[in-house]
N, CA, C and O atoms as a Tinker XYZ file with bonds, in Angstrom:
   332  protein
     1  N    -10.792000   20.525000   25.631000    73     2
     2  CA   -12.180000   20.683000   25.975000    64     1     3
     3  C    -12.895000   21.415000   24.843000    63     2     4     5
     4  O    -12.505000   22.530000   24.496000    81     3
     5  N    -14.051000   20.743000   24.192000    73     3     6
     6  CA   -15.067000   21.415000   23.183000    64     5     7
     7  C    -15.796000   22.254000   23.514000    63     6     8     9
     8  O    -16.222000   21.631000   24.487000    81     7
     9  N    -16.459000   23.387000   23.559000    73     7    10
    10  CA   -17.179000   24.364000   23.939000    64     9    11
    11  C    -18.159000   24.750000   22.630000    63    10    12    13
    12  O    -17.933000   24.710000   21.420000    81    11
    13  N    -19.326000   25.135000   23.387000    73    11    14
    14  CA   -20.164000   25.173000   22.236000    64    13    15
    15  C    -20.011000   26.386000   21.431000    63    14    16    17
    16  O    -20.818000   26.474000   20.505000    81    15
    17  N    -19.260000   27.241000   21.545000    73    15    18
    18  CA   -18.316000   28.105000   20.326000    64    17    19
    19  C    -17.628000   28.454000   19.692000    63    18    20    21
    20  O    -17.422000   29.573000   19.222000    81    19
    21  N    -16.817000   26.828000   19.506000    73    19    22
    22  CA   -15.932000   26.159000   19.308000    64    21    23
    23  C    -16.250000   26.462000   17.686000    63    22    24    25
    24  O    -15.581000   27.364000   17.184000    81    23
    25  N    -17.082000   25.872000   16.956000    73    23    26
    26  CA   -17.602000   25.675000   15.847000    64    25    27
    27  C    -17.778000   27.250000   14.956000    63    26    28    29
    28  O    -17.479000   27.537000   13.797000    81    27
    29  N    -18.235000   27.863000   15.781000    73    27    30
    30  CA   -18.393000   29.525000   15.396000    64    29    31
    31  C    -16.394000   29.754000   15.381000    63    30    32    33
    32  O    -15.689000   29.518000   14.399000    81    31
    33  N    -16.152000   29.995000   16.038000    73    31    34
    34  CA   -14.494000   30.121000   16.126000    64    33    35
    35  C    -13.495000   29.848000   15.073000    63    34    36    37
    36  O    -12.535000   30.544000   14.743000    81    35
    37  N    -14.061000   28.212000   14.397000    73    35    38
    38  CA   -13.403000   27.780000   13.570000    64    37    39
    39  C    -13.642000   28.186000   12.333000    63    38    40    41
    40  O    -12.815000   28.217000   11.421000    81    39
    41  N    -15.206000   28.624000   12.260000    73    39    42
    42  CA   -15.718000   29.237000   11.226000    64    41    43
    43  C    -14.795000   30.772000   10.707000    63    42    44    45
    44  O    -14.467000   31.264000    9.627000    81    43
    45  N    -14.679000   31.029000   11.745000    73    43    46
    46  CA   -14.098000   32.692000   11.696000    64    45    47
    47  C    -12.786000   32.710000   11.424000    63    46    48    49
    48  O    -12.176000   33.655000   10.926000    81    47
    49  N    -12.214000   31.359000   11.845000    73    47    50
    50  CA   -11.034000   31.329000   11.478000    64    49    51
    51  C    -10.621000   31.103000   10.410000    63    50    52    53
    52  O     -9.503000   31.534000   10.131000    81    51
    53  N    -11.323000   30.397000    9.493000    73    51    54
    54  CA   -11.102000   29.719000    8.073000    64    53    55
    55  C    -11.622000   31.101000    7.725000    63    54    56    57
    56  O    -10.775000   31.564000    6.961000    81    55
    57  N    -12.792000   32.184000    7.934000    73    55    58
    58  CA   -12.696000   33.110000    7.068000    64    57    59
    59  C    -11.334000   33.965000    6.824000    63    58    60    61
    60  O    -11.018000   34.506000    5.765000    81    59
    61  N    -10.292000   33.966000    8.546000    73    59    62
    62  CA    -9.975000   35.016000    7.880000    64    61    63
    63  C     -8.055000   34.345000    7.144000    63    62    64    65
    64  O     -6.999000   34.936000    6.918000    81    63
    65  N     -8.576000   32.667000    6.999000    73    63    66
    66  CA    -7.614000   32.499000    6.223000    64    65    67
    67  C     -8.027000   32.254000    4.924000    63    66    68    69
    68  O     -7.121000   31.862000    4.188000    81    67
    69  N     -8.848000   32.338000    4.548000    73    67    70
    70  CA    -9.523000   33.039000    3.016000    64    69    71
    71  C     -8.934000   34.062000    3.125000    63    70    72    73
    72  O     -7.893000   34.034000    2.469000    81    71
    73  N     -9.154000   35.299000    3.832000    73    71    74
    74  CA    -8.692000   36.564000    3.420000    64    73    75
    75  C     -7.460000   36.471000    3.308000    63    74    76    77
    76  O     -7.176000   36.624000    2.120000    81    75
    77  N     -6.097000   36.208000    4.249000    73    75    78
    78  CA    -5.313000   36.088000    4.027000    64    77    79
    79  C     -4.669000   35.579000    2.517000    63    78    80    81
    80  O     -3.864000   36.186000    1.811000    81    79
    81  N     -5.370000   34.134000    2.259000    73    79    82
    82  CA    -4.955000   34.109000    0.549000    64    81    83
    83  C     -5.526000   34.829000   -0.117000    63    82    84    85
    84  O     -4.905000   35.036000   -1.160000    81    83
    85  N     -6.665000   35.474000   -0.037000    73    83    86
    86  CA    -6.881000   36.857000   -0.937000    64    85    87
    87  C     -5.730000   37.828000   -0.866000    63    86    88    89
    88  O     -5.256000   38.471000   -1.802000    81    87
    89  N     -5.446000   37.830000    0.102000    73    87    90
    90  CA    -4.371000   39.516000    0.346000    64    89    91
    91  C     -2.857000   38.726000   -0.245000    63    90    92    93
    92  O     -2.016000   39.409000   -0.830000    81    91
    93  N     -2.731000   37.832000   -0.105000    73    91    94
    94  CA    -1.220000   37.358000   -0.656000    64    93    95
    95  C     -1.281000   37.780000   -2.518000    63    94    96    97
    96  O     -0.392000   38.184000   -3.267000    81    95
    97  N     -3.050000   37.398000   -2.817000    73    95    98
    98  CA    -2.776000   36.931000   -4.017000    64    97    99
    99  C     -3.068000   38.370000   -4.686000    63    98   100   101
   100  O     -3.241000   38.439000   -5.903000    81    99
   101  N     -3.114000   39.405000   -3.950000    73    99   102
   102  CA    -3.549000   40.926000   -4.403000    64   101   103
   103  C     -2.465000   41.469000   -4.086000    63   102   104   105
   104  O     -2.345000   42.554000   -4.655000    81   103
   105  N     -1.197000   41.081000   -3.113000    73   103   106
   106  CA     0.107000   41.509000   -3.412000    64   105   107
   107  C      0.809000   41.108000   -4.600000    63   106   108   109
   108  O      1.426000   41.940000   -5.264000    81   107
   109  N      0.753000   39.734000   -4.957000    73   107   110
   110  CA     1.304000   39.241000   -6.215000    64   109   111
   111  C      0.904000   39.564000   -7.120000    63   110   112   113
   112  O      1.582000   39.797000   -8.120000    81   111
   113  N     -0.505000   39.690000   -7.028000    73   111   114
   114  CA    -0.687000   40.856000   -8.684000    64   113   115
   115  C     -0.934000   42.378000   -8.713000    63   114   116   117
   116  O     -1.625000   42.980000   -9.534000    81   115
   117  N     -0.301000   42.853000   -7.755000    73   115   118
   118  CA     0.417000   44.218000   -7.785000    64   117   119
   119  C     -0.675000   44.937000   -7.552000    63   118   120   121
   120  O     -0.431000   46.143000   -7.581000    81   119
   121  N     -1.819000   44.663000   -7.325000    73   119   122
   122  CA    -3.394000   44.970000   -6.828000    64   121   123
   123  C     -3.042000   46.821000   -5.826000    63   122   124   125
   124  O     -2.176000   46.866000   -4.952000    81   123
   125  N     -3.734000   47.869000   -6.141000    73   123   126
   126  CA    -3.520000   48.911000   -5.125000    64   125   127
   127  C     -3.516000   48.810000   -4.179000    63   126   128   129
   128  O     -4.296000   47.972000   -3.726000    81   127
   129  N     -2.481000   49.725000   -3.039000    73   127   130
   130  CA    -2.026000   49.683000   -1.524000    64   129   131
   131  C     -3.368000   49.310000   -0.909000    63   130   132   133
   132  O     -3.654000   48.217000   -0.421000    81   131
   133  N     -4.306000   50.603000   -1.026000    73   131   134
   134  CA    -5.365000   50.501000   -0.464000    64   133   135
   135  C     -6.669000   49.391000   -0.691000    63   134   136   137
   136  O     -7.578000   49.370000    0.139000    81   135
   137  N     -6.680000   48.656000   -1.649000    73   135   138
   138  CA    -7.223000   47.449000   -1.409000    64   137   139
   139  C     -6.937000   46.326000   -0.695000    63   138   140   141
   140  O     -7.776000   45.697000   -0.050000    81   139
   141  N     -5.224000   45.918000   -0.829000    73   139   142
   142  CA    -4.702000   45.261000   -0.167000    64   141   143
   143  C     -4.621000   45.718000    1.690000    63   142   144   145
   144  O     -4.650000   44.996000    2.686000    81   143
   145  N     -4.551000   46.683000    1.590000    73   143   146
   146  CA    -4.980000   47.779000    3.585000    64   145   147
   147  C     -5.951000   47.172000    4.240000    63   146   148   149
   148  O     -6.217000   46.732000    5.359000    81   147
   149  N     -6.551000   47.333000    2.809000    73   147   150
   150  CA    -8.240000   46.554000    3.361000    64   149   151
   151  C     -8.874000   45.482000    3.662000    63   150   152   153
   152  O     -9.782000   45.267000    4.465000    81   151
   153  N     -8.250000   44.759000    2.866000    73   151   154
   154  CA    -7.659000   43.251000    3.319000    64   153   155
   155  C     -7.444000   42.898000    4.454000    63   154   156   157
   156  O     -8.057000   42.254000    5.305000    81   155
   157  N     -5.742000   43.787000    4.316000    73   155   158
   158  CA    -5.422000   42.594000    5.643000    64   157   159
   159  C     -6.432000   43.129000    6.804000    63   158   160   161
   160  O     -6.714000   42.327000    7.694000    81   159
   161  N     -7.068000   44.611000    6.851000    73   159   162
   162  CA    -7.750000   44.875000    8.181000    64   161   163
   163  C     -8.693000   43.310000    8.000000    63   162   164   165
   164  O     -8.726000   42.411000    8.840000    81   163
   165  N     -9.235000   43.323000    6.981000    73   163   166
   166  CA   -10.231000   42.322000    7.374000    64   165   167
   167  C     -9.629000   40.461000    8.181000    63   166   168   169
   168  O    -10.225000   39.576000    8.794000    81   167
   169  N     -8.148000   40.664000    7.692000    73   167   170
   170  CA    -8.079000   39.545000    8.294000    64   169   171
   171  C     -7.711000   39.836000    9.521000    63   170   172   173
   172  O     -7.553000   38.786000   10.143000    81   171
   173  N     -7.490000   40.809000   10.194000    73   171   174
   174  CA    -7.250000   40.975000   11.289000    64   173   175
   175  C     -8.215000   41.572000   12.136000    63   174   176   177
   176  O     -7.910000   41.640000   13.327000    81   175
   177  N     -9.480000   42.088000   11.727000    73   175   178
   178  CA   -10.994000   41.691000   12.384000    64   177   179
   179  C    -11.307000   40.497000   12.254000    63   178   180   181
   180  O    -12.213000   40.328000   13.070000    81   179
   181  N    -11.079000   39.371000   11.627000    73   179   182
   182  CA   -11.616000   38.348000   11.592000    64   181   183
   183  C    -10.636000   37.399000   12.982000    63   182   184   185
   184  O    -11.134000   36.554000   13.726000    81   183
   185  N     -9.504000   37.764000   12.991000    73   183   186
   186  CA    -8.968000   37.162000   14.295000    64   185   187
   187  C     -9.186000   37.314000   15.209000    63   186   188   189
   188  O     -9.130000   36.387000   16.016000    81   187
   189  N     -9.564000   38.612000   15.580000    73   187   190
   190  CA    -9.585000   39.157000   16.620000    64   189   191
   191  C    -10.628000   38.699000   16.936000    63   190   192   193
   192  O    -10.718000   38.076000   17.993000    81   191
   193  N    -11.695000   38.877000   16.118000    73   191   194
   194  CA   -13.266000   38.318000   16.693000    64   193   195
   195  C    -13.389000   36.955000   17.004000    63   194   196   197
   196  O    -14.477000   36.702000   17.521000    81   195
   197  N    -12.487000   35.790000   16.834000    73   195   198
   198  CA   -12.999000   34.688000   16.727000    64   197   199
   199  C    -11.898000   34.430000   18.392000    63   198   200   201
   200  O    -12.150000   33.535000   19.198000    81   199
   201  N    -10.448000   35.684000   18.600000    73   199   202
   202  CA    -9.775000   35.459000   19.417000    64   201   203
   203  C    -11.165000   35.578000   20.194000    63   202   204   205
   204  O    -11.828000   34.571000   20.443000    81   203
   205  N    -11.661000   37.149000   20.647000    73   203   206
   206  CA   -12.393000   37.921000   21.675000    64   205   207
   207  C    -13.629000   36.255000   22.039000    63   206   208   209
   208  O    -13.724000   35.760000   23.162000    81   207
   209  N    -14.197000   35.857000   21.112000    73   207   210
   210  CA   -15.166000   34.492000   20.894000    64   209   211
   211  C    -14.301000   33.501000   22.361000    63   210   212   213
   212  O    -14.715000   33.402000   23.517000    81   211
   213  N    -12.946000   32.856000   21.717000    73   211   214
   214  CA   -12.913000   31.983000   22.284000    64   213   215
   215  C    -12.406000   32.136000   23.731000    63   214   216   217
   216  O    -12.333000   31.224000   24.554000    81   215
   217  N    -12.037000   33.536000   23.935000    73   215   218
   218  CA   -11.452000   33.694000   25.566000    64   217   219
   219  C    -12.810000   34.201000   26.654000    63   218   220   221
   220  O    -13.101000   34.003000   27.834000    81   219
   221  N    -13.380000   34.921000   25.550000    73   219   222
   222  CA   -15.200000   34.785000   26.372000    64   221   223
   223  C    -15.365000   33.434000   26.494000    63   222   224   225
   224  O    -15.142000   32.967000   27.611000    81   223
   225  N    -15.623000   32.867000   25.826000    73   223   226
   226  CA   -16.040000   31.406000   26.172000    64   225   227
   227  C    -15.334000   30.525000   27.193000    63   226   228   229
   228  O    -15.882000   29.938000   28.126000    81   227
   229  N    -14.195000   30.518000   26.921000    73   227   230
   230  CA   -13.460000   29.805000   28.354000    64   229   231
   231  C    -13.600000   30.861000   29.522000    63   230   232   233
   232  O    -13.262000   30.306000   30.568000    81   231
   233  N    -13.915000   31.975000   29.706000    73   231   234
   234  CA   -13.962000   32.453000   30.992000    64   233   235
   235  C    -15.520000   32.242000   31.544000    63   234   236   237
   236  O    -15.694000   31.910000   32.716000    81   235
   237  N    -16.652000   32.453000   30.634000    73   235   238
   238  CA   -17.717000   31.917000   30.563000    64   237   239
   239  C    -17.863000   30.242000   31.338000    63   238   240   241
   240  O    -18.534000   29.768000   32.255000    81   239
   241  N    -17.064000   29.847000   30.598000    73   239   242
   242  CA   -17.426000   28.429000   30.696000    64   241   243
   243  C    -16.349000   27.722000   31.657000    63   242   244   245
   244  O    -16.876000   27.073000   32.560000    81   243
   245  N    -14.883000   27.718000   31.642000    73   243   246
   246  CA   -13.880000   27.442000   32.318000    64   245   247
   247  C    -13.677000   27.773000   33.400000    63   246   248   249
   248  O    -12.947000   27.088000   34.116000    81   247
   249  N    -14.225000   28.855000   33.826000    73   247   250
   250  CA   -13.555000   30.081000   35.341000    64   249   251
   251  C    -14.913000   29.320000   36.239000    63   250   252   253
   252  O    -14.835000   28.896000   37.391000    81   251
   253  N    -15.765000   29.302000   35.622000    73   251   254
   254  CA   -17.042000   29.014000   36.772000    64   253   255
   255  C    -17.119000   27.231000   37.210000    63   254   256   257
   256  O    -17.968000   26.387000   36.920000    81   255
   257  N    -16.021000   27.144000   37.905000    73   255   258
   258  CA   -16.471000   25.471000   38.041000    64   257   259
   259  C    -16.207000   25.023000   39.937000    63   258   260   261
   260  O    -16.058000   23.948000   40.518000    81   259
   261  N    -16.246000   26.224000   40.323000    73   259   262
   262  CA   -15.958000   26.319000   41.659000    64   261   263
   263  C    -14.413000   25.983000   42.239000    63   262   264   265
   264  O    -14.111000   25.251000   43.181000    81   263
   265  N    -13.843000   26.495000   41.663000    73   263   266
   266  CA   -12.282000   26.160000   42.014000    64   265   267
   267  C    -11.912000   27.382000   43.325000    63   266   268   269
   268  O    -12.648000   28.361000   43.445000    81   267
   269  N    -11.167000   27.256000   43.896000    73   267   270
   270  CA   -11.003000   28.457000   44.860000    64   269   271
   271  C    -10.488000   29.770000   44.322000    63   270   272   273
   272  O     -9.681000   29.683000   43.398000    81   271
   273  N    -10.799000   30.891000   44.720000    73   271   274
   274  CA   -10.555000   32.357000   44.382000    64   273   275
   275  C     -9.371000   32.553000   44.147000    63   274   276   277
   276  O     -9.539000   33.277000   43.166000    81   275
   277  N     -8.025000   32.478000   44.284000    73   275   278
   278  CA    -6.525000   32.362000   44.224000    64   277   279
   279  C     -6.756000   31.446000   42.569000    63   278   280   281
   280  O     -7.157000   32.081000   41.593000    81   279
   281  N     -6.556000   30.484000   42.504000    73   279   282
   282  CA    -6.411000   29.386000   41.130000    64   281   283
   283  C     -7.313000   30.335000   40.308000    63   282   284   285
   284  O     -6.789000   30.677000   39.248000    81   283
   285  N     -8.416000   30.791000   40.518000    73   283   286
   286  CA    -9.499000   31.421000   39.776000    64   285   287
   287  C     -9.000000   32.758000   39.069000    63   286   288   289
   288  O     -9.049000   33.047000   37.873000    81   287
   289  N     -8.524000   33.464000   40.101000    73   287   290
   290  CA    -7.731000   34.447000   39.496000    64   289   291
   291  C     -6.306000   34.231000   38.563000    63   290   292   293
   292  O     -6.080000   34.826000   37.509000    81   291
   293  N     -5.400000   33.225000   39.224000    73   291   294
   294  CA    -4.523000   33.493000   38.311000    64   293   295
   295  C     -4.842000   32.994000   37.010000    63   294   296   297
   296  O     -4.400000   33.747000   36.142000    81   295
   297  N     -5.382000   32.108000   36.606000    73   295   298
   298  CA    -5.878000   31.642000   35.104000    64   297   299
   299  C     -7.053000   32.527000   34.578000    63   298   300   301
   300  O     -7.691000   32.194000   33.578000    81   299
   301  N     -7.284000   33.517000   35.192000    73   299   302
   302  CA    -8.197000   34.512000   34.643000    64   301   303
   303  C     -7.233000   35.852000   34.418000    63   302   304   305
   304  O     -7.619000   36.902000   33.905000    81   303
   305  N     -5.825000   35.565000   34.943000    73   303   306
   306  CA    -5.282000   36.690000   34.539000    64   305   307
   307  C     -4.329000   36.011000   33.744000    63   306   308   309
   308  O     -3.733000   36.892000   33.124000    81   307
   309  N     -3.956000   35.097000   33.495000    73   307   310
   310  CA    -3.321000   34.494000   32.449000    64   309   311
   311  C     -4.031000   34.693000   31.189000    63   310   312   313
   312  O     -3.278000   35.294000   30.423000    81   311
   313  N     -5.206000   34.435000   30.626000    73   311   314
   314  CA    -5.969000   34.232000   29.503000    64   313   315
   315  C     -6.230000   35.887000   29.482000    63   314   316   317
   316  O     -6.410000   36.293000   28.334000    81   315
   317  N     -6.265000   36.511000   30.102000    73   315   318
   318  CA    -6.799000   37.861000   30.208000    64   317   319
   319  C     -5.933000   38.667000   29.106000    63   318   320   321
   320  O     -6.424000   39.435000   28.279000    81   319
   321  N     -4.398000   38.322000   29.252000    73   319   322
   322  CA    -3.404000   38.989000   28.682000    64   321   323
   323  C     -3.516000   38.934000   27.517000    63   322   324   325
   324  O     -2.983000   39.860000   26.906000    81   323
   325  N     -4.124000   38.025000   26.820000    73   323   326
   326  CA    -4.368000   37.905000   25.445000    64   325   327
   327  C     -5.629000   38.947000   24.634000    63   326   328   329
   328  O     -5.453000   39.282000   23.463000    81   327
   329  N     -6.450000   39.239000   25.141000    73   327   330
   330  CA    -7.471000   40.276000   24.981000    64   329   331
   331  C     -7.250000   41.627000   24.504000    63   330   332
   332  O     -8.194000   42.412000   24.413000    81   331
């Protein structure tokens, strides 16, 4: 299923696999700890944000379709765990 923040998501994701080949290529050239720190934080704000994006969006968009309260919950506590 496509969701309209689907596109934002993917965006965020390709950024933070840019960063990632930045940070590989600042280990291989022996680049300081603390630049490379900085790095990977950024690729790992960049996951996180595009994770936090797409599990809002399916609960947003997925949870509300009138299914009964039991089914509703457990796939809202399934996806939840990931957060």
């Amino acid at each position: 299923m496509k969701h309209a923040s689907h596109p934002d998501v993917v965006k965020r994701l390709r950024r933070a696999e840019g960063h990632l080949a930045s940070t590989i290529r600042m280990i291989e050239d022996g680049r300081p700890c603390p630049e490379v720190a900085q790095q990977l934080h950024a690729v790992i704000r960049a996951l996180e944000t595009a994770k936090r994006t797409f599990i809002h969006d399916h609960i947003d968009h997925c949870l509300a379709d009138g299914r009964d309260r039991a089914e509703l919950t457990a796939e809202f506590r399934a996806i939840a765990k990931y957060l």
